[in-house]
N, CA, C and O atoms as CSV, one atom per row, in Angstrom:
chain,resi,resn,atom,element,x,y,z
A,1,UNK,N,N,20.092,-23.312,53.846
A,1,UNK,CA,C,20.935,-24.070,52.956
A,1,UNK,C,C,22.061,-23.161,52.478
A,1,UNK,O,O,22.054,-21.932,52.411
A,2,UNK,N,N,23.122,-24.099,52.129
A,2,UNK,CA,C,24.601,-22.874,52.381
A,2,UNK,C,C,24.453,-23.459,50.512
A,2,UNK,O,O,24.135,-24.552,50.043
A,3,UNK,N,N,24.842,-22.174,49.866
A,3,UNK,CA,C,25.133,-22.360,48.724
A,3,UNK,C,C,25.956,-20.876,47.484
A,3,UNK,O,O,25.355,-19.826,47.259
A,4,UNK,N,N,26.955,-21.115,47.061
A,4,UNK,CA,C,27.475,-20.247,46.154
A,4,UNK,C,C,26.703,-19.380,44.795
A,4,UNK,O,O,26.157,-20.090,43.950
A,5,UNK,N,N,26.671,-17.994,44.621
A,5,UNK,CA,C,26.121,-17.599,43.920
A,5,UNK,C,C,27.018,-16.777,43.161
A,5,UNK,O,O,28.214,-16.875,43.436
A,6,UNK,N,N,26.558,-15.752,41.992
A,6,UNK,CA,C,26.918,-14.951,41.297
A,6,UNK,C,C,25.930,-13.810,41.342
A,6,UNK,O,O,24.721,-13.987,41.193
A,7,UNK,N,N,26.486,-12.634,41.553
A,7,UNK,CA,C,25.120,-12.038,41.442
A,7,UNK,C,C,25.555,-10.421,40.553
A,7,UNK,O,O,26.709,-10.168,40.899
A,8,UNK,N,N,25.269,-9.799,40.009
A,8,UNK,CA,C,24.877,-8.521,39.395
A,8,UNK,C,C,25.466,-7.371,40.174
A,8,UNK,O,O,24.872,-7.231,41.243
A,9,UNK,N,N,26.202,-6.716,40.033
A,9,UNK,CA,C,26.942,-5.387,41.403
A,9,UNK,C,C,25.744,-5.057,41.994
A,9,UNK,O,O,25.524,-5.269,43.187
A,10,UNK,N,N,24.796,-4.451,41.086
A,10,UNK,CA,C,23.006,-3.406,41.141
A,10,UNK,C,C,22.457,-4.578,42.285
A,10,UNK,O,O,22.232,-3.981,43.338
A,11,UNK,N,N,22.246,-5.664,42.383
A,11,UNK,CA,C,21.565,-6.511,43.086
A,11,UNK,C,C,22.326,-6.869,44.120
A,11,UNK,O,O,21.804,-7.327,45.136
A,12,UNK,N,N,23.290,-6.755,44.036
A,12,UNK,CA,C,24.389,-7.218,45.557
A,12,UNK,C,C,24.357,-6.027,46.003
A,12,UNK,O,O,24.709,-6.052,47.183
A,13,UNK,N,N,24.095,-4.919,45.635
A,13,UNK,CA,C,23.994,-3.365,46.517
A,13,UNK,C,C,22.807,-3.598,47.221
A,13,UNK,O,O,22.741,-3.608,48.450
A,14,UNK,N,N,21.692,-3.820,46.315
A,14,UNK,CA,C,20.004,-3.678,46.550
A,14,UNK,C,C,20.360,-4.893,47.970
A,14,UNK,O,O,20.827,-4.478,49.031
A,15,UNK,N,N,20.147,-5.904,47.812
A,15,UNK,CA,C,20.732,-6.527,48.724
A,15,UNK,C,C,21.324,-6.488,49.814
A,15,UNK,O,O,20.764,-6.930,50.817
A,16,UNK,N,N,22.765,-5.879,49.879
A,16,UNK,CA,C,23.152,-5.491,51.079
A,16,UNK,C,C,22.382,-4.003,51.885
A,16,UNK,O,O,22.444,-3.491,53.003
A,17,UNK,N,N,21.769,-3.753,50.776
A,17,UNK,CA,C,21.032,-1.914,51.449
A,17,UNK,C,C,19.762,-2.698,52.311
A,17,UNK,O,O,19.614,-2.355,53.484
A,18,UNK,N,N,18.735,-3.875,51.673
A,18,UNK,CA,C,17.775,-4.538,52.638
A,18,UNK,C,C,18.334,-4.885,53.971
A,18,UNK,O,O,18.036,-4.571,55.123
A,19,UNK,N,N,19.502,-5.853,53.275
A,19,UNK,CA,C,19.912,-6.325,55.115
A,19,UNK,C,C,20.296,-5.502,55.904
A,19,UNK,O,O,19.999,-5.746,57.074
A,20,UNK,N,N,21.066,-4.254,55.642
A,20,UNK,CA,C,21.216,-3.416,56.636
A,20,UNK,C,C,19.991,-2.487,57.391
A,20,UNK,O,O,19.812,-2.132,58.556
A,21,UNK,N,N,19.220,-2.274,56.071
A,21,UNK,CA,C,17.783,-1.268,56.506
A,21,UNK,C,C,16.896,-2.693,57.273
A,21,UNK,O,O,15.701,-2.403,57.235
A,22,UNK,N,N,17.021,-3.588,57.697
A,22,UNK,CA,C,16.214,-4.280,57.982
A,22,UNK,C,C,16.755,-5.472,59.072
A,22,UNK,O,O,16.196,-6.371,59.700
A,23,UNK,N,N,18.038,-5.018,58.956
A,23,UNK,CA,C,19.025,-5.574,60.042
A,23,UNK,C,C,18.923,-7.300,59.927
A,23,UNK,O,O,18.607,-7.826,60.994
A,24,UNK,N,N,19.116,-8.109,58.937
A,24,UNK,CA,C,18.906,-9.078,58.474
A,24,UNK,C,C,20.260,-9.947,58.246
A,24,UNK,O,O,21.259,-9.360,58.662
A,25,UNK,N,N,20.470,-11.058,57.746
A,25,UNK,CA,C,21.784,-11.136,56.994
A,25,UNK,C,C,21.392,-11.581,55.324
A,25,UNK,O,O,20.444,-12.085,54.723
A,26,UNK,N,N,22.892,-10.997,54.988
A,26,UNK,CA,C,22.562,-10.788,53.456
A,26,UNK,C,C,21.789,-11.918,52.969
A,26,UNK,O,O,20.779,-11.565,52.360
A,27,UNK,N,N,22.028,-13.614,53.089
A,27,UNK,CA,C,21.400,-14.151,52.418
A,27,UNK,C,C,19.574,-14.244,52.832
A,27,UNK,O,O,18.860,-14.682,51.930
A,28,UNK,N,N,18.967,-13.879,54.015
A,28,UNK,CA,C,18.087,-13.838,53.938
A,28,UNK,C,C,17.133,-12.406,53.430
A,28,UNK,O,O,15.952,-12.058,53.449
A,29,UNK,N,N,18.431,-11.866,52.990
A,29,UNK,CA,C,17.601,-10.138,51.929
A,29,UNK,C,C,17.559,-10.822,50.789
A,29,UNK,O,O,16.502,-10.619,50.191
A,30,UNK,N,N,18.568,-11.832,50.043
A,30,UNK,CA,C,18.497,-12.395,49.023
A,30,UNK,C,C,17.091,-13.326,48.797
A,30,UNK,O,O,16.271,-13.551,47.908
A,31,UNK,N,N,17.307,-13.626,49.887
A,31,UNK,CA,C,15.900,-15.095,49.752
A,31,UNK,C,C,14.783,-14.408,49.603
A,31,UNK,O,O,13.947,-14.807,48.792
A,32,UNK,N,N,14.553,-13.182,50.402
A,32,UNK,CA,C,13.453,-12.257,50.816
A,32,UNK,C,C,13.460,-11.368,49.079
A,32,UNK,O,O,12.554,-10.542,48.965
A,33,UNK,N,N,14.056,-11.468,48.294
A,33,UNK,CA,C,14.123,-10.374,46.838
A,33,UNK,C,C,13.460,-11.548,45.672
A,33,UNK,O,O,12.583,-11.459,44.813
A,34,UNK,N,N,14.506,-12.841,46.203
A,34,UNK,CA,C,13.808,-13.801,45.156
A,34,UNK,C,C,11.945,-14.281,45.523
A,34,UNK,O,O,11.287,-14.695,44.569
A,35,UNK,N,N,11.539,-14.214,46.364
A,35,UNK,CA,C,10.136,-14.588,47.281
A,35,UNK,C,C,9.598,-13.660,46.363
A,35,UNK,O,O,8.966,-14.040,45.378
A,36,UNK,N,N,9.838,-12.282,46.657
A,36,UNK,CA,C,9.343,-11.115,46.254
A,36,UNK,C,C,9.051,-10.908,44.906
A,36,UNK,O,O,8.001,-10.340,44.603
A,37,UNK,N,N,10.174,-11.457,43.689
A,37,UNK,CA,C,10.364,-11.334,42.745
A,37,UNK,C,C,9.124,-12.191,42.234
A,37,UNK,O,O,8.077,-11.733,41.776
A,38,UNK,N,N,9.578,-13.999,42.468
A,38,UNK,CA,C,8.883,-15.278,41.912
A,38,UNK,C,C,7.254,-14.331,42.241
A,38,UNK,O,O,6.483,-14.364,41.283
A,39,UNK,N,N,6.901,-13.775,43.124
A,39,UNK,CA,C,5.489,-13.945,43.308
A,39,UNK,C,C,4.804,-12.482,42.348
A,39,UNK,O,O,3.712,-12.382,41.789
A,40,UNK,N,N,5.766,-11.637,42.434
A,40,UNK,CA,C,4.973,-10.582,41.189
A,40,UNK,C,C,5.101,-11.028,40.144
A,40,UNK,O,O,4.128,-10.929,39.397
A,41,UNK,N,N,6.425,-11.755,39.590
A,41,UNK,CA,C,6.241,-11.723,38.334
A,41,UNK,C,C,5.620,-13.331,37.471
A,41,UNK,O,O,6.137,-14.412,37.187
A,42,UNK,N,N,4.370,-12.752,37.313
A,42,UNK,CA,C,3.353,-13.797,36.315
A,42,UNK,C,C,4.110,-13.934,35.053
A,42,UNK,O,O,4.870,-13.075,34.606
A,43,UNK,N,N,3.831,-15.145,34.479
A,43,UNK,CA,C,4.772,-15.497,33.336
A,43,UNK,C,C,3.731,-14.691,31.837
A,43,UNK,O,O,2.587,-15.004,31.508
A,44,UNK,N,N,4.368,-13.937,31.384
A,44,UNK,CA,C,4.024,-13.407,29.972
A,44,UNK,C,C,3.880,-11.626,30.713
A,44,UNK,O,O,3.341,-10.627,30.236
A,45,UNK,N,N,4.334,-11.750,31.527
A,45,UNK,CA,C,4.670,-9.913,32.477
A,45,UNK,C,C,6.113,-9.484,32.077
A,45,UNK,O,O,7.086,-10.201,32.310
A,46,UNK,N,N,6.194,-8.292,31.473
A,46,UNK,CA,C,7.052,-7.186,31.938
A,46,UNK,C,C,7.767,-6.896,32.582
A,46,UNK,O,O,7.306,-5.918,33.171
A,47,UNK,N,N,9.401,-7.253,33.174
A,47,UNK,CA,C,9.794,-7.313,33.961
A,47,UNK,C,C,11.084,-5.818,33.932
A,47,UNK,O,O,12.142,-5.835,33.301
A,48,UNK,N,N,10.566,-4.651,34.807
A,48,UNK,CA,C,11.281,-3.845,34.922
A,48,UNK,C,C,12.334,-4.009,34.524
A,48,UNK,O,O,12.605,-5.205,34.422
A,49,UNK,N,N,13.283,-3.193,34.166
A,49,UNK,CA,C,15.075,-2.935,34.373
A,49,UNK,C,C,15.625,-2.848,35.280
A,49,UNK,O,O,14.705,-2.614,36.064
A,50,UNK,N,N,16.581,-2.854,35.904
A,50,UNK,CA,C,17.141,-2.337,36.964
A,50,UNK,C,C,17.977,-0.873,36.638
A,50,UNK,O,O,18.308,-0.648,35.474
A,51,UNK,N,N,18.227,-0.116,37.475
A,51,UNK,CA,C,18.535,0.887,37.341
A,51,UNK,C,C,20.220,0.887,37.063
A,51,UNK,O,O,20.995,0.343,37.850
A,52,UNK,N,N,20.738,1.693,35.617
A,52,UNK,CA,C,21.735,1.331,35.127
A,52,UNK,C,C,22.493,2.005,36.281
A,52,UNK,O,O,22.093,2.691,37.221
A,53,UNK,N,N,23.955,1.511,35.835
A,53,UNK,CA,C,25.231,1.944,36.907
A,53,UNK,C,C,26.332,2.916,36.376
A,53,UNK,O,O,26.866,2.875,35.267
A,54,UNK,N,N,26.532,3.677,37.250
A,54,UNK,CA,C,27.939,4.425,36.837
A,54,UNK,C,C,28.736,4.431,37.929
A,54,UNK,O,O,28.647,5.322,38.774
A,55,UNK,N,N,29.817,3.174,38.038
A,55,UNK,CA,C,30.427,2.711,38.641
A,55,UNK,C,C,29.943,1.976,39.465
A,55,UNK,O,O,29.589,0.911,38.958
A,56,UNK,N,N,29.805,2.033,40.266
A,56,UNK,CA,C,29.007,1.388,42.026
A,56,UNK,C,C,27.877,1.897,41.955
A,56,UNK,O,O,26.987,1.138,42.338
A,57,UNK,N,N,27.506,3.023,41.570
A,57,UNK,CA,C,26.001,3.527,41.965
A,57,UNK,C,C,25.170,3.315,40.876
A,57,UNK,O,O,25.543,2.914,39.773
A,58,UNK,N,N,23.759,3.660,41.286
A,58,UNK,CA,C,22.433,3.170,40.841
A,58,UNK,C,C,22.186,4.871,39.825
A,58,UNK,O,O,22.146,5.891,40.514
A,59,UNK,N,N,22.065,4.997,38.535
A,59,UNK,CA,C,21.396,5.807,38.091
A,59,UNK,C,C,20.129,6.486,38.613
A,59,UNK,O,O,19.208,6.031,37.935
A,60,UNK,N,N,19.716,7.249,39.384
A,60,UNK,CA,C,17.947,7.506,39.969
A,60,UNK,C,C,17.421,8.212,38.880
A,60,UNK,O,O,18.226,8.557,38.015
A,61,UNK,N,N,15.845,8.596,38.693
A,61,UNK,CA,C,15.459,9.247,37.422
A,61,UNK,C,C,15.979,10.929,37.999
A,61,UNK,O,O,16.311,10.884,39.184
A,62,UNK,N,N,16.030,11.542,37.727
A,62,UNK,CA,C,15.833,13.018,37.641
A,62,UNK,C,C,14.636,13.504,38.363
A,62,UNK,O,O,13.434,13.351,38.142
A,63,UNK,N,N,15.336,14.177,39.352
A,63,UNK,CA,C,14.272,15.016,40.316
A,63,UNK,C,C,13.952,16.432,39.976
A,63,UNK,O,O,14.857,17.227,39.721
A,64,UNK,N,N,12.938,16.709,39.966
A,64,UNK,CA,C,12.795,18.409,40.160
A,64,UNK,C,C,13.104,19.163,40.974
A,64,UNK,O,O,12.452,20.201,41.091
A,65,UNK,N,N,14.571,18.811,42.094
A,65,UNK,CA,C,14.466,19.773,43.164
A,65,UNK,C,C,16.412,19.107,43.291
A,65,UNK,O,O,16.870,18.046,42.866
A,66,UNK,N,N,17.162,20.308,44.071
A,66,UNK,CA,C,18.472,19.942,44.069
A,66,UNK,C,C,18.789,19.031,45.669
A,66,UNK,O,O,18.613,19.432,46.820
A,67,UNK,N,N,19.324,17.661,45.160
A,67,UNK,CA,C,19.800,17.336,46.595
A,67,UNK,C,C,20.984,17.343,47.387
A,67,UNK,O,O,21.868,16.497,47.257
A,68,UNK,N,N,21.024,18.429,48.334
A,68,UNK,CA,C,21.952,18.798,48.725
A,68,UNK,C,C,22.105,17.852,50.438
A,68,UNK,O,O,21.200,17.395,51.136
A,69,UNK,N,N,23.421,17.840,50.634
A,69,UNK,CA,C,24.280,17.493,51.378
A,69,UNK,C,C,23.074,17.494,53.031
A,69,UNK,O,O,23.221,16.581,53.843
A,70,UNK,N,N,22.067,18.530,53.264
A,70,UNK,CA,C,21.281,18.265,54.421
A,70,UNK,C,C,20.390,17.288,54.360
A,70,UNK,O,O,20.092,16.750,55.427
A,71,UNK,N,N,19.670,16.763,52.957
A,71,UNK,CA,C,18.958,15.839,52.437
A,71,UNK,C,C,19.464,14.458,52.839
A,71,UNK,O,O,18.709,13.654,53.386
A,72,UNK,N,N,20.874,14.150,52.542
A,72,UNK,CA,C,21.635,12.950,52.539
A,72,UNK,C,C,21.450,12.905,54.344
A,72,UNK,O,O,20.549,12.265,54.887
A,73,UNK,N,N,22.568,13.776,55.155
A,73,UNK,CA,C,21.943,13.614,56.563
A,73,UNK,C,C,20.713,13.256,57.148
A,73,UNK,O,O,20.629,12.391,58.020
A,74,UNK,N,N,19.791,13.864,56.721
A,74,UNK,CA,C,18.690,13.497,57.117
A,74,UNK,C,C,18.285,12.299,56.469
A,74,UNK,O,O,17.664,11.594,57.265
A,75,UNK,N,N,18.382,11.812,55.398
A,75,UNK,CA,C,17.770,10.281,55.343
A,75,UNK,C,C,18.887,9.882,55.552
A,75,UNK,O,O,18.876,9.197,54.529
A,76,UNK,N,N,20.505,9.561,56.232
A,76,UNK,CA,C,21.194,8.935,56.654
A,76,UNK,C,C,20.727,8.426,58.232
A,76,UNK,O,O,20.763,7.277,58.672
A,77,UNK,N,N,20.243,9.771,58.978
A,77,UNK,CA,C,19.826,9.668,59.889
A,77,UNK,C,C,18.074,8.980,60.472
A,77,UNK,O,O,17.768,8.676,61.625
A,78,UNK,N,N,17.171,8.904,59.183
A,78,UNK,CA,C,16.427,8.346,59.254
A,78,UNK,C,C,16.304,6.874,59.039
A,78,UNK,O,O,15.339,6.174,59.346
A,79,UNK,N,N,17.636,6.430,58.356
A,79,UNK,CA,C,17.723,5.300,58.170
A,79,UNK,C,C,18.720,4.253,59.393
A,79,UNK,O,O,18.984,3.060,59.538
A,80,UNK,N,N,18.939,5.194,59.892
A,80,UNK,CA,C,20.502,4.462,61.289
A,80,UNK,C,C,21.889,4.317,60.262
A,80,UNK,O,O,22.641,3.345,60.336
A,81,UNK,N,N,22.051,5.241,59.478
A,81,UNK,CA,C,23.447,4.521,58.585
A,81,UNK,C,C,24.726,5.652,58.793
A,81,UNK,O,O,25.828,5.437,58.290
């Protein structure tokens, strides 16, 4: 079903990062997040945050270790991107 949405920058990233890691098209990463969503979350549950933004990107928590530039290659390359 063809239909117009609005969506959140954080969730149109999350989104386009499924369909590509999963070689999909965007609206079925969308359909595949809402499936995902409706079925964990029980009504009177806790529903995470999403991870705030500074600019385009996703805040991550703080790692104990520095990620440098061979890190990114290698999961660029583990991912096909």
């Amino acid at each position: 079903m063809r239909t117009t949405i609005n969506l959140a920058e954080d969730a149109l990233i999350a989104a386009r990062n499924i369909a590509r890691r999963e070689r999909i098209s965007l609206g079925d990463a969308v359909s595949e997040l809402i499936r995902r969503g409706s079925a964990a979350g029980a009504p009177g549950t806790a529903v995470s945050q999403p991870p705030a933004l500074r600019g385009r990107f996703a805040l991550l928590p703080a790692r104990d270790e520095i990620v440098t530039p061979q890190h990114v290659r290698e999961i660029m390359e583990r991912e096909d991107l």
